[in-house]
C-alpha positions in Angstrom: -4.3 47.8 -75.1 -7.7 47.7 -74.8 -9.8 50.4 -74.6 -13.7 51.5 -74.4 -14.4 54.5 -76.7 -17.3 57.0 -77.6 -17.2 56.4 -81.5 -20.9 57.8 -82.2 -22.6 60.1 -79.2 -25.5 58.6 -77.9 -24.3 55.0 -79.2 -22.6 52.2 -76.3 -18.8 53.0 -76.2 -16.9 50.7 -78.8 -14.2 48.1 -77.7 -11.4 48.6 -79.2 -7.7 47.5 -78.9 -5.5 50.7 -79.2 -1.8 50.7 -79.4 -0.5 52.0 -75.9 -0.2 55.9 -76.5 3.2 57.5 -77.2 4.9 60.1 -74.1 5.7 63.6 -75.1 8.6 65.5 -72.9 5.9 66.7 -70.2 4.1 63.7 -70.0 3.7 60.3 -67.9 2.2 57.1 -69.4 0.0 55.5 -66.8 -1.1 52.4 -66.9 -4.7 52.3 -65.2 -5.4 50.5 -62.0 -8.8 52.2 -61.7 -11.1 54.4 -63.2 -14.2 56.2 -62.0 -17.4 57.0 -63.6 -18.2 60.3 -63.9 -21.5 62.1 -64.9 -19.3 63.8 -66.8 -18.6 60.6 -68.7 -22.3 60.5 -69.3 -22.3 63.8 -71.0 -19.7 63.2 -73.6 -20.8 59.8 -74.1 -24.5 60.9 -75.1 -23.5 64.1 -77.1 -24.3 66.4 -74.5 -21.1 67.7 -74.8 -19.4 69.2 -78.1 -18.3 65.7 -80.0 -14.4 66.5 -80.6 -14.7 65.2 -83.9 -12.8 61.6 -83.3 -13.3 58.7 -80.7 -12.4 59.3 -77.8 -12.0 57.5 -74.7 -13.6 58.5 -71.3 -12.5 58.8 -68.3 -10.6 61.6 -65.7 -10.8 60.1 -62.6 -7.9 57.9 -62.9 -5.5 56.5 -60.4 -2.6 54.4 -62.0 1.0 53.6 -62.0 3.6 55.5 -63.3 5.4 53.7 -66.5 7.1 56.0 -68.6 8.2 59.4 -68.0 8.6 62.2 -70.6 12.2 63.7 -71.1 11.3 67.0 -69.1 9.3 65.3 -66.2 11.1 65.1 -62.7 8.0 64.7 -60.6 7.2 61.2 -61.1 9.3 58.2 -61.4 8.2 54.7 -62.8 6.4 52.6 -60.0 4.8 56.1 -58.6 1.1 56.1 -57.9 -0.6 59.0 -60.0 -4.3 60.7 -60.2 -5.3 61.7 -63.3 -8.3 64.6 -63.0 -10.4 66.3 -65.3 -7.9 68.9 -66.1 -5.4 67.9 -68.5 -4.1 71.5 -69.5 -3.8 75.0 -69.3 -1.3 77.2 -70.8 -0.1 79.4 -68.2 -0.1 82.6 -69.8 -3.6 84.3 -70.0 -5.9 86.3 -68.1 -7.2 83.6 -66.1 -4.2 81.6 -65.5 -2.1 84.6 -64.6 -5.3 85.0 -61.8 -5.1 81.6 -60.1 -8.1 80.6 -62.7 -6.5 78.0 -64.8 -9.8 76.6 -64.6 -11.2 78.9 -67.3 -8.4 79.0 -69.5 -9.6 79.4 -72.5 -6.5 76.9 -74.0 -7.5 74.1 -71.4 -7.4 70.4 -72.7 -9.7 68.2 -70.6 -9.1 64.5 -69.6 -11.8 62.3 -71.3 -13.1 64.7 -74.1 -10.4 66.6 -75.8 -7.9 64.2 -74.3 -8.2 60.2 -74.2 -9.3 59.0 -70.8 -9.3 56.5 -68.6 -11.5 53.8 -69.8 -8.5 52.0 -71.0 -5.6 50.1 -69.7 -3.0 53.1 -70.5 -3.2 56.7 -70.6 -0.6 59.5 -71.3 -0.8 62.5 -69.0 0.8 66.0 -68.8 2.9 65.6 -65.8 2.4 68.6 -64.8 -1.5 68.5 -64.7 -1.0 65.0 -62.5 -1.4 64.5 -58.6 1.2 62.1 -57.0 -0.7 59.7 -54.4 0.8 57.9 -51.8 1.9 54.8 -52.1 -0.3 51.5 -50.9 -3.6 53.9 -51.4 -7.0 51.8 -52.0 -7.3 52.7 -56.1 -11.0 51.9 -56.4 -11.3 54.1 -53.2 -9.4 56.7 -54.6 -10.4 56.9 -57.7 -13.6 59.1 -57.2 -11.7 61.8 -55.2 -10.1 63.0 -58.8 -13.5 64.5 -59.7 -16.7 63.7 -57.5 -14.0 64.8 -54.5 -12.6 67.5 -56.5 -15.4 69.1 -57.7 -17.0 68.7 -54.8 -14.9 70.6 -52.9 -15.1 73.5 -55.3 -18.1 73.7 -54.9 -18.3 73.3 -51.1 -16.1 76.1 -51.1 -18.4 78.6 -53.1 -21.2 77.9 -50.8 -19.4 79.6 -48.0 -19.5 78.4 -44.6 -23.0 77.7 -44.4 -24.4 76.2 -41.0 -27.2 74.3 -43.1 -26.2 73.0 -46.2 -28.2 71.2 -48.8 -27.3 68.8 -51.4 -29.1 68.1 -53.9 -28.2 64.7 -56.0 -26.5 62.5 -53.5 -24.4 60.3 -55.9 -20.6 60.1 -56.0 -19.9 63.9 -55.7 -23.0 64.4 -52.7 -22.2 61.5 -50.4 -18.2 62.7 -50.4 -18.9 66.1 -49.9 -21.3 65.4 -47.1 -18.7 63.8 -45.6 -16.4 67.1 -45.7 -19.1 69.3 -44.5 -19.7 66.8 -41.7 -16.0 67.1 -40.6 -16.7 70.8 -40.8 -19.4 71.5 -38.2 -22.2 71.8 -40.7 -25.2 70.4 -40.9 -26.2 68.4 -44.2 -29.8 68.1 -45.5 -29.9 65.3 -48.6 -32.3 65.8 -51.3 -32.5 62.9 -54.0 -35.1 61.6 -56.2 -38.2 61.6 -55.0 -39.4 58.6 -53.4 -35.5 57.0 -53.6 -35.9 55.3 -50.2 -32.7 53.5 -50.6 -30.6 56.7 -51.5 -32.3 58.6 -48.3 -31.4 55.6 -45.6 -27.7 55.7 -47.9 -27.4 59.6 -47.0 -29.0 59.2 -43.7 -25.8 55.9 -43.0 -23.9 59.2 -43.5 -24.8 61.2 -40.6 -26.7 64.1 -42.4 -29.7 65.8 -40.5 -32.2 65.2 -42.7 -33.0 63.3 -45.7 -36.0 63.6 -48.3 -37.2 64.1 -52.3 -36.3 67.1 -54.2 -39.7 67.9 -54.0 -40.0 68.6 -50.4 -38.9 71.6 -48.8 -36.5 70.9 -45.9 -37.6 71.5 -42.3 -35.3 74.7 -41.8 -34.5 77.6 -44.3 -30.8 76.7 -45.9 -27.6 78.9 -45.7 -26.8 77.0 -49.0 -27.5 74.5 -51.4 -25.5 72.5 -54.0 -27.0 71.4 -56.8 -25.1 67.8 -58.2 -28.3 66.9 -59.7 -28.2 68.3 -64.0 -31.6 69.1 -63.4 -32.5 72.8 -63.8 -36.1 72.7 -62.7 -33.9 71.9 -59.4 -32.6 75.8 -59.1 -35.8 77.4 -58.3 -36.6 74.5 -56.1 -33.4 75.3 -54.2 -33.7 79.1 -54.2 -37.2 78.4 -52.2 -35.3 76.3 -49.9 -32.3 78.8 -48.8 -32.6 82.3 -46.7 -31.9 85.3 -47.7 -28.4 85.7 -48.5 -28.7 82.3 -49.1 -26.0 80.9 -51.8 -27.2 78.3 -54.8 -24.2 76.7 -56.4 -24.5 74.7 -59.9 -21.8 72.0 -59.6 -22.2 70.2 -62.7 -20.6 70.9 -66.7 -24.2 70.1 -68.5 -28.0 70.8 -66.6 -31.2 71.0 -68.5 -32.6 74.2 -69.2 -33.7 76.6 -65.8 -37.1 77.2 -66.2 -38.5 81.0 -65.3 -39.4 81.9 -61.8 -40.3 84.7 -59.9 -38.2 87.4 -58.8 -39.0 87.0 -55.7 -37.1 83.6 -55.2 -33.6 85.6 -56.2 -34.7 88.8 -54.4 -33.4 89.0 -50.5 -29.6 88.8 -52.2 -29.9 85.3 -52.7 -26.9 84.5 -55.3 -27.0 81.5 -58.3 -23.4 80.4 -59.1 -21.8 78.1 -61.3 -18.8 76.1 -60.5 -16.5 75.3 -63.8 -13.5 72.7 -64.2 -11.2 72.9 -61.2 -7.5 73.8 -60.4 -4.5 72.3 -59.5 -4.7 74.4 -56.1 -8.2 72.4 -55.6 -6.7 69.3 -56.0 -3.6 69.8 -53.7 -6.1 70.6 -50.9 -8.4 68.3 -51.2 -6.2 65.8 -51.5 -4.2 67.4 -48.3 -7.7 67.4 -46.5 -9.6 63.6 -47.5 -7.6 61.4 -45.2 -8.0 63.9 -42.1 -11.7 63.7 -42.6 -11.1 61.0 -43.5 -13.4 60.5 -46.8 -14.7 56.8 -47.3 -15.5 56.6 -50.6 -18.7 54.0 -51.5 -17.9 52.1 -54.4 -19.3 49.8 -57.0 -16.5 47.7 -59.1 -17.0 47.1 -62.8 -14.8 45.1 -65.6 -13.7 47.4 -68.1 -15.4 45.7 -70.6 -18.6 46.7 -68.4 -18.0 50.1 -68.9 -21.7 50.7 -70.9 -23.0 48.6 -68.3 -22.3 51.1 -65.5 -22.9 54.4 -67.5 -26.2 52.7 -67.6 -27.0 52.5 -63.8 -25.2 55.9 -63.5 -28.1 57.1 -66.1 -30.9 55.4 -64.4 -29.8 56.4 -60.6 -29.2 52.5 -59.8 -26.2 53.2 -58.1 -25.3 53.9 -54.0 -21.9 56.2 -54.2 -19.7 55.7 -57.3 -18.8 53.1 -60.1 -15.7 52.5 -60.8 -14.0 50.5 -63.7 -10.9 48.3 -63.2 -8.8 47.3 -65.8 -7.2 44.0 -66.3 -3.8 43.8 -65.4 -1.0 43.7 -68.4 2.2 44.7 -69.3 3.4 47.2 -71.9 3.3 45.5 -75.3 
């Protein structure tokens, strides 16, 4: 099979032709019908993310067919449409999974960096880390709900119900969740690179309130703020922007360092939260909620074999919603 792998961080991904994986008992072997491109993908491509020692392929936001099943998997049958996230493992047994946060486990396997990914034809999943979808759904479409949507969500969720809401970073993750808080009554204020024209008229397409650069302050005080953007400077900025009691959540895995500021932007118990990983429960409800919204996903299609070519305009900001890779279609060999 052929597959686009991070060989050196900071290098383009290799092609490579891989043999298709082997199932264990729990898993699934998927064969890929689409793949989205994560900034995730970004950060374990250019090394800002631990190397794990080996190439690896990218990739966790993967819908695909069902081909093989593991002896011990009675969820999925072959010809089932599956969604492959981020998380690819957690063991169930400490602290944190015992606590409904499997998202911290400190055992957790993740799809695209400690596991092989979906920049690939195949992929083997644990079954039980796997989302069924229904049949006949749009893959490109549905591809960027398995983590832009997902981790969105999360961290729509810390914010609280928040009448104004702020996003900052309105890629594949902002213009999704935008969507959701739309459908939920609250009001959405867009924050992108300064002077992106194009990505304000794309947020403003969306119905939010206001639209402008990350440098300007909004024309009302936030109830909260999400930060999409990996851009620390960004966290004071959005601290200034949110009232008192006012909630600033960190969505991403990797941001630059936060720079000092004064006391007085935190003071008024104003709160600073990160959101890490998601779980299983976060995925069952999203996935319950996007089609009642319902969530139109913005999309950009690229070859496999373009794979460096999208990371690219992901990097540079060139891209309106998300990009997502499509394999070529093939057998089992």
């Amino acid at each position: 099979m052929r597959a686009m792998a991070v060989e050196i961080p900071g290098q383009p991904l290799a092609q490579r032709d891989r043999p298709v994986p082997e199932v264990g008992p729990d898993d699934v072997l998927v064969r890929v019908l689409a793949c989205g491109v994560c900034r995730t993908d970004l950060h374990v491509a250019d090394g800002d993310l631990a190397f794990p020692g080996r190439p690896v392929v990218p990739g966790h936001e993967i819908v695909g067919e069902v081909v093989r099943c593991g002896a011990r998997v009675s969820r999925f049958r072959p010809g089932d449409l599956a969604g492959v996230a981020w998380l690819g493992f957690a063991c169930g047994e400490c602290r944190y999974c015992r606590s409904g946060r499997e998202n911290l486990c400190p055992s957790a396997r993740y799809t695209g960096w400690s596991r092989d990914g979906g920049y690939a034809e195949y992929t083997v999943a644990d079954a039980r880390f796997a989302f069924p979808l229904p049949a006949g759904a749009d893959p490109a479409r549905t591809a960027p709900l398995l983590c832009a949507g997902l981790i969105g969500y999360r961290a729509w969720r810390m914010a609280g119900e928040a009448p104004r809401l702020g996003i900052y970073g309105f890629g594949a993750a902002g213009h999704i969740v935008a969507q959701v808080a739309r459908f939920a009554g609250q009001q959405v204020y867009a924050f992108t690179r300064p002077g992106d024209g194009a990505a304000q008229e794309f947020a403003r397409s969306l119905g939010v309130t206001w639209a402008g650069g990350s440098d300007e302050a909004p024309p009302e005080r936030l109830e909260a703020a999400i930060l999409f953007a990996p851009v620390g400077a960004l966290v004071p900025a959005a601290l200034s922007a949110v009232a008192p009691g006012g909630t600033v959540v960190c969505a991403g895995i990797h941001m630059s360092d936060i720079p000092s500021f004064p006391y007085a932007l935190l003071w008024g118990e104003r709160v600073v939260r990160s959101v890490a990983n998601l779980t299983r429960a976060d995925g069952d409800a999203f996935l319950a909620l996007a089609p009642k919204v319902p969530i139109r996903c913005e999309v950009t299609r690229f070859a496999l074999e373009e794979a460096n070519t999208a990371l690219d305009r992901l990097r540079s900001g060139r891209l309106e919603g998300a990009a997502v890779l499509l394999p070529p279609r093939s057998a089992v060999r």
